[in-house]
DONU-890172 format. One record per residue (C-alpha): residue number from 1; residue in one letter; x, y, z. Coordinates in steps of 0.1 Angstrom, whole numbers, m for minus. Last residue first. Example, Ala and Ser with C-alpha at 12.3 -4.5 7.8 and 13.67 -1.06 7.14 Angstrom:
// residues 2
PT   zavo   pavo       X       Y       Z
PT      2      S     137     m11      71
PT      1      A     123     m45      78
END
This chain:
// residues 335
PT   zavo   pavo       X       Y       Z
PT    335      X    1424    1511     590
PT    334      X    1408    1538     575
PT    333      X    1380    1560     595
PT    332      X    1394    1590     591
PT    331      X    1390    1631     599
PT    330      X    1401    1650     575
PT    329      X    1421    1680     575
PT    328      X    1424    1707     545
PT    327      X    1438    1704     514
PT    326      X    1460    1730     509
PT    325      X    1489    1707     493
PT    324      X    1471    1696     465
PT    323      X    1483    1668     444
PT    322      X    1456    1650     426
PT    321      X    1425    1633     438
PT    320      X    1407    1611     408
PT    319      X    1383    1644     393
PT    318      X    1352    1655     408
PT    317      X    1313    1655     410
PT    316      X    1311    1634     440
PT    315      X    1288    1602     438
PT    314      X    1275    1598     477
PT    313      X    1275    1563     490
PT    312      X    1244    1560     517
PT    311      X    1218    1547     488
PT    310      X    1248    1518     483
PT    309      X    1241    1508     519
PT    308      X    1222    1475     525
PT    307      X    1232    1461     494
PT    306      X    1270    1474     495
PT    305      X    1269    1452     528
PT    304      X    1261    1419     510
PT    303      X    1285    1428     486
PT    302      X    1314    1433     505
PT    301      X    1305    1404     525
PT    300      X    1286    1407     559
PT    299      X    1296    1386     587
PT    298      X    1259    1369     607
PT    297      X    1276    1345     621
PT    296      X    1301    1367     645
PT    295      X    1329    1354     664
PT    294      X    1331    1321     638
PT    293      X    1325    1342     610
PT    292      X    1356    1364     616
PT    291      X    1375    1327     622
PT    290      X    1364    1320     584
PT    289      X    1375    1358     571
PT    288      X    1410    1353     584
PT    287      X    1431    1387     587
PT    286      X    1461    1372     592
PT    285      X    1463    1355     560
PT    284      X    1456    1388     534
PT    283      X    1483    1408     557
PT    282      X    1513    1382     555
PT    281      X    1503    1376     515
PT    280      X    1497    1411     509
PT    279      X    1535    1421     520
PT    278      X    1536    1449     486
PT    277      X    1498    1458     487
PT    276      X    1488    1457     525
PT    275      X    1525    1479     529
PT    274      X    1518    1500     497
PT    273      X    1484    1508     512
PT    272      X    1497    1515     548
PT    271      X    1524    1540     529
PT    270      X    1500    1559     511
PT    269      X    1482    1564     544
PT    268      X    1510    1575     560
PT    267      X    1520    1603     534
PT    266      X    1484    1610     531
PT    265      X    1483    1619     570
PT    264      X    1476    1653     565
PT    263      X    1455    1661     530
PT    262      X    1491    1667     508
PT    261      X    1481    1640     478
PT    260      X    1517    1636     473
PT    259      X    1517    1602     491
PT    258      X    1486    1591     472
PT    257      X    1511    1595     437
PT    256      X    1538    1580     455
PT    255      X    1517    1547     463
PT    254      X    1508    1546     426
PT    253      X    1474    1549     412
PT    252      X    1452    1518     406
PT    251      X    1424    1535     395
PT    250      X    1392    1510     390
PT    249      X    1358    1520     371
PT    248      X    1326    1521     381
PT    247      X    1300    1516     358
PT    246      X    1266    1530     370
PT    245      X    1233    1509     382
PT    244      X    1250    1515     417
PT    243      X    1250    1479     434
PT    242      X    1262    1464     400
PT    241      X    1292    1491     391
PT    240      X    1301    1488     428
PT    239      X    1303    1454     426
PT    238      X    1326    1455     400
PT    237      X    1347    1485     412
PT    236      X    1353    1466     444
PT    235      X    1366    1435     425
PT    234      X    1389    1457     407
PT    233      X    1401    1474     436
PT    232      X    1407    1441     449
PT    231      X    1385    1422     472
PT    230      X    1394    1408     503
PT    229      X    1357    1402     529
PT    228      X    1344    1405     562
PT    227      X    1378    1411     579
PT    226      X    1393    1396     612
PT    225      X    1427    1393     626
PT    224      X    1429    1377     664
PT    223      X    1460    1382     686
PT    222      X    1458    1358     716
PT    221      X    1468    1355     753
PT    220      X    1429    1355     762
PT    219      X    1408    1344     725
PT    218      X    1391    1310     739
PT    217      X    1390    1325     781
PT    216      X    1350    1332     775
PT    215      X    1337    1330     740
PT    214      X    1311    1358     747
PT    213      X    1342    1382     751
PT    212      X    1357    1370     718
PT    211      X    1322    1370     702
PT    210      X    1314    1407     710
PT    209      X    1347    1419     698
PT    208      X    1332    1400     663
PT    207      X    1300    1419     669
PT    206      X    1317    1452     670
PT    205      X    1339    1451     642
PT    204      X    1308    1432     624
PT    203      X    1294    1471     632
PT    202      X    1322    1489     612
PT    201      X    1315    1466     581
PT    200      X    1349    1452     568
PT    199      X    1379    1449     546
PT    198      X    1410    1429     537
PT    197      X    1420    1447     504
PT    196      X    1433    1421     476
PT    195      X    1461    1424     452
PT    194      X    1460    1437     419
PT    193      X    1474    1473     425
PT    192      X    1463    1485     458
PT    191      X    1473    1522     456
PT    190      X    1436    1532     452
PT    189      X    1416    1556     434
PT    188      X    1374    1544     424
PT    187      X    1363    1562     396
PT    186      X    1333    1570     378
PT    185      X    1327    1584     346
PT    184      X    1319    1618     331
PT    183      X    1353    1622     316
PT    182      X    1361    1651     338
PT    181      X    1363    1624     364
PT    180      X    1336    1611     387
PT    179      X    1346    1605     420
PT    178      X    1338    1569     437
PT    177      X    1339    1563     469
PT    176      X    1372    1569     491
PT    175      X    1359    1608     505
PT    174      X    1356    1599     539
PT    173      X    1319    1594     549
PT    172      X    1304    1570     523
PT    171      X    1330    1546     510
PT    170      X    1353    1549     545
PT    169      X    1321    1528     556
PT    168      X    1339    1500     541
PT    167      X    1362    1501     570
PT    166      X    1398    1489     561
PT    165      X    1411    1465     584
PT    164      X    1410    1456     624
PT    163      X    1437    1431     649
PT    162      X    1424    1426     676
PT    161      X    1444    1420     707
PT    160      X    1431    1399     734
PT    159      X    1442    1401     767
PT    158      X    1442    1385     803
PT    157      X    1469    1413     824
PT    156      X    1493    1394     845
PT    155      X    1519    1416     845
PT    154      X    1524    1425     804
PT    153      X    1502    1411     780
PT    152      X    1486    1444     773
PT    151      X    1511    1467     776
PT    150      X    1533    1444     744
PT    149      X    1500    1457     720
PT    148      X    1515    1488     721
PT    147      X    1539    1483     694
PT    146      X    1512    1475     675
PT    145      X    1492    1506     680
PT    144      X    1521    1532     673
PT    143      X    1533    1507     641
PT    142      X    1495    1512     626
PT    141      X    1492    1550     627
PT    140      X    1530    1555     623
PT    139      X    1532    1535     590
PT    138      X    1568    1530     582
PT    137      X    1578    1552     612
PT    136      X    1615    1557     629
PT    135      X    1620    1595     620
PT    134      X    1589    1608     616
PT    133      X    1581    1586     584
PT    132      X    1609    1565     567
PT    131      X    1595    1558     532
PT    130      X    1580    1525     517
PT    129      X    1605    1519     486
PT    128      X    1633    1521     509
PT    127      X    1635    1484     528
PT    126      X    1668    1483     543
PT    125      X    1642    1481     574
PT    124      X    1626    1453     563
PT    123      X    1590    1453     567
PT    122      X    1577    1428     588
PT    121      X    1587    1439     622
PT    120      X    1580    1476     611
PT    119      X    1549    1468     601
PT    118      X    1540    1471     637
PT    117      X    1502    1458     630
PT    116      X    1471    1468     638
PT    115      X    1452    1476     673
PT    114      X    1420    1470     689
PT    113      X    1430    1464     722
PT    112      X    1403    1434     743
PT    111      X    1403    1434     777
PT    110      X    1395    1399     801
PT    109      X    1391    1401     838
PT    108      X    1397    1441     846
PT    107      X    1412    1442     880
PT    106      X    1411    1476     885
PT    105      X    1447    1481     883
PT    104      X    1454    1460     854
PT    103      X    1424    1476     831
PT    102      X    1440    1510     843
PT    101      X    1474    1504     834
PT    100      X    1466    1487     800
PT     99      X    1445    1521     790
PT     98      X    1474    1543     803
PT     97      X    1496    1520     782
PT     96      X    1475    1523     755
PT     95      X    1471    1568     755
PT     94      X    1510    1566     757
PT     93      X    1514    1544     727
PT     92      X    1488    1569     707
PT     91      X    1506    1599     720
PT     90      X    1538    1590     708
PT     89      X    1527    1578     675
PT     88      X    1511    1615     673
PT     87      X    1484    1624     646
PT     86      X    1463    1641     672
PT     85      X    1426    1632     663
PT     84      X    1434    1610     638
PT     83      X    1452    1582     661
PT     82      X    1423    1575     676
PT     81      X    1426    1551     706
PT     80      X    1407    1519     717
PT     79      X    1400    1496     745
PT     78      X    1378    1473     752
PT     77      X    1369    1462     787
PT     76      X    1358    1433     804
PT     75      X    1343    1419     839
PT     74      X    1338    1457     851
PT     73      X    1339    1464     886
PT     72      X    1366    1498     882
PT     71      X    1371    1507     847
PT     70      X    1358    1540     848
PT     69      X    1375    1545     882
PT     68      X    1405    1533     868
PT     67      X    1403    1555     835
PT     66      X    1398    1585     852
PT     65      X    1431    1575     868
PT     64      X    1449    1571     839
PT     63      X    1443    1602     824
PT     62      X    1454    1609     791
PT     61      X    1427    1586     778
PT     60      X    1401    1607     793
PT     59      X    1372    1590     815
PT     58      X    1335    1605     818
PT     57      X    1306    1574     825
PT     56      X    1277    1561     806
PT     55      X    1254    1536     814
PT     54      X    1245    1517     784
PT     53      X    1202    1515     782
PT     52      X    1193    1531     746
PT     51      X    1187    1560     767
PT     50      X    1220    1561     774
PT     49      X    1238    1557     738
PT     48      X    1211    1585     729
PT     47      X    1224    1605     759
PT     46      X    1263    1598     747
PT     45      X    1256    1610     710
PT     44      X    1245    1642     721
PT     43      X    1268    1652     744
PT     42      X    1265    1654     778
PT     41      X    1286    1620     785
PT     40      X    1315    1642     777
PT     39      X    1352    1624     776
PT     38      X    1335    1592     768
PT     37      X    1332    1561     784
PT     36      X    1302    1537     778
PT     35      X    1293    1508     805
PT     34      X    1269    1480     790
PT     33      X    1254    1452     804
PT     32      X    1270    1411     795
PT     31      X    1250    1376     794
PT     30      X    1232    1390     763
PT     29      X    1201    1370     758
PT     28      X    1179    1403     747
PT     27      X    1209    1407     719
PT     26      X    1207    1444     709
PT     25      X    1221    1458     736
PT     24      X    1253    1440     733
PT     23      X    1259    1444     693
PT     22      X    1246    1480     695
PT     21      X    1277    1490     725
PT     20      X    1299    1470     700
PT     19      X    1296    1488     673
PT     18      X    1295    1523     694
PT     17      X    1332    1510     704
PT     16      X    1342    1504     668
PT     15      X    1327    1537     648
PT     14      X    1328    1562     678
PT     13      X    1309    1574     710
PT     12      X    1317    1546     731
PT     11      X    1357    1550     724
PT     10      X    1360    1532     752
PT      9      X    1342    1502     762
PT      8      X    1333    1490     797
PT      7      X    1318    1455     798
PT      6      X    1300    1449     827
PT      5      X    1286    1411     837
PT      4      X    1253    1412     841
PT      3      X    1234    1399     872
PT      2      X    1222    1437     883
PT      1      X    1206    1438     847
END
């Protein structure tokens, strides 16, 4: 263990940092030990991270010096934020350039930023059919992180960014499986149209960050896309129909329909969708399913992961979503 090199990861506690704390303990040849930060390393989830052999320190991403220390003698690093928890583009590019700051200043050899897009680079800005959010926004959650991803190529720091998608977990925890309608059926509600959804497991999140630091200096200087799969909403409603035993069908609502929705955050969320559905020939190509198996071999498909988890996919008792505005907050997983 001494030997290791450390990888710090924060965000230990959540979907893509506690994907790649399993990925590294869970290979017995692992070249790399495990350092997991968290803001309270007495909570439950950080003592079974622990005793399943990370160590596990206290850092807050609004502190940059906690950070440093955390940081401090660690080969790599990855680094993410949670844009959920606050809402705030301003906090999230904040929260990354403490995260950049502290990698640089302890010497951090190669850090990994899971981030997304700036869609505002590829969406022009005459552009009216995706709406203006907060001011300067197209999609806040994604344009925060990407235009954060400059703090980590800046004074000499060796970076990867990574760029994530849609979590199929979203199916079982966050309310996007399928709702049966007063018709008795099954639904599946997405803005997508016809065009493909670039999606993944949470944990192949984790392996494929595990391959970019496994694969030495390959990815430094470089922004990598993966996904385990695109399928359509149609595509997804097929499978679904076959994993379940039940037919599932597709609802292709439109993006100012999931906009209206009210939950906070719909109006960005409807506009991500309309952004992977109306530029889905940019976002389909840079998320690049072959170089995703070439990090990690073992990439499930859509299918192959609906296998291993349909049981986990609860079938609500309620209509498609409609306009509400009281409905209350939700923590997410989309990306």
């Amino acid at each position: 263990m001494d030997n290791k090199r450390i990888i710090a990861v924060t965000g230990a506690t959540g979907a893509q940092g506690g994907g790649l704390i399993r990925a590294i303990l869970s290979d017995p040849q692992s070249e790399f030990s495990v350092r997991a930060i968290t803001r309270d390393r007495n909570s439950e989830k950080a003592k079974a991270l622990a005793n399943a052999g990370a160590e596990v320190v206290e850092a807050n991403l609004d502190d940059v010096d906690s950070l440093v220390k955390a940081f401090e003698g660690a080969y790599g690093a990855y680094c993410v934020t949670n844009f959920w928890e606050h809402f705030s583009p301003e906090k999230e590019i904040a929260q990354a350039r403490n995260l950049a700051d502290a990698a640089r200043k302890a010497g951090v050899k190669h850090t990994i930023w899971s981030s997304l897009d700036d869609t505002r680079k590829i969406i022009p800005q005459n552009d009216d059919s995706i709406p203006t959010l907060m001011g300067k926004y197209k999609v806040p959650h994604f344009d925060a992180k990407g235009e954060s991803d400059k703090f980590f190529f800046e004074g000499g720091l060796r970076s990867t960014v990574l760029y994530t998608v849609f979590y199929w977990e979203n199916l079982i925890y966050f309310g996007q499986g399928p709702k049966k309608g007063p018709d008795g059926k099954l639904y599946i509600n997405l803005p997508m149209g016809d065009k493909k959804l670039p999606s993944i497991a949470v944990e192949d999140i984790g392996k494929c960050a595990y391959g970019i630091f496994k694969a030495g200096d390959t990815y430094i200087g470089k922004t990598v896309g993966i996904a385990g799969d695109h399928v359509s909403g149609s595509d997804m409603a097929e499978v679904l129909t076959e994993a379940l035993g039940q037919e599932v069908f597709y609802n292709a609502i439109p993006a100012d329909v999931y906009r209206s929705f009210g939950f906070p955050g719909a109006d960005d969320m409807g506009n991500m969708y309309q952004f992977k559905r109306d530029y889905n020939d940019y976002y389909t190509k840079s998320r690049d399913i072959n170089v995703s198996r070439t990090l990690n071999p073992s990439l499930q498909s859509f299918s192959q992961w609906l296998d291993r988890n349909k049981e986990r996919i609860p079938l609500e008792k309620c209509p498609p979503p409609q306009p509400s505005p009281s409905r209350g907050r939700e923590k997410r997983m989309v990306s």
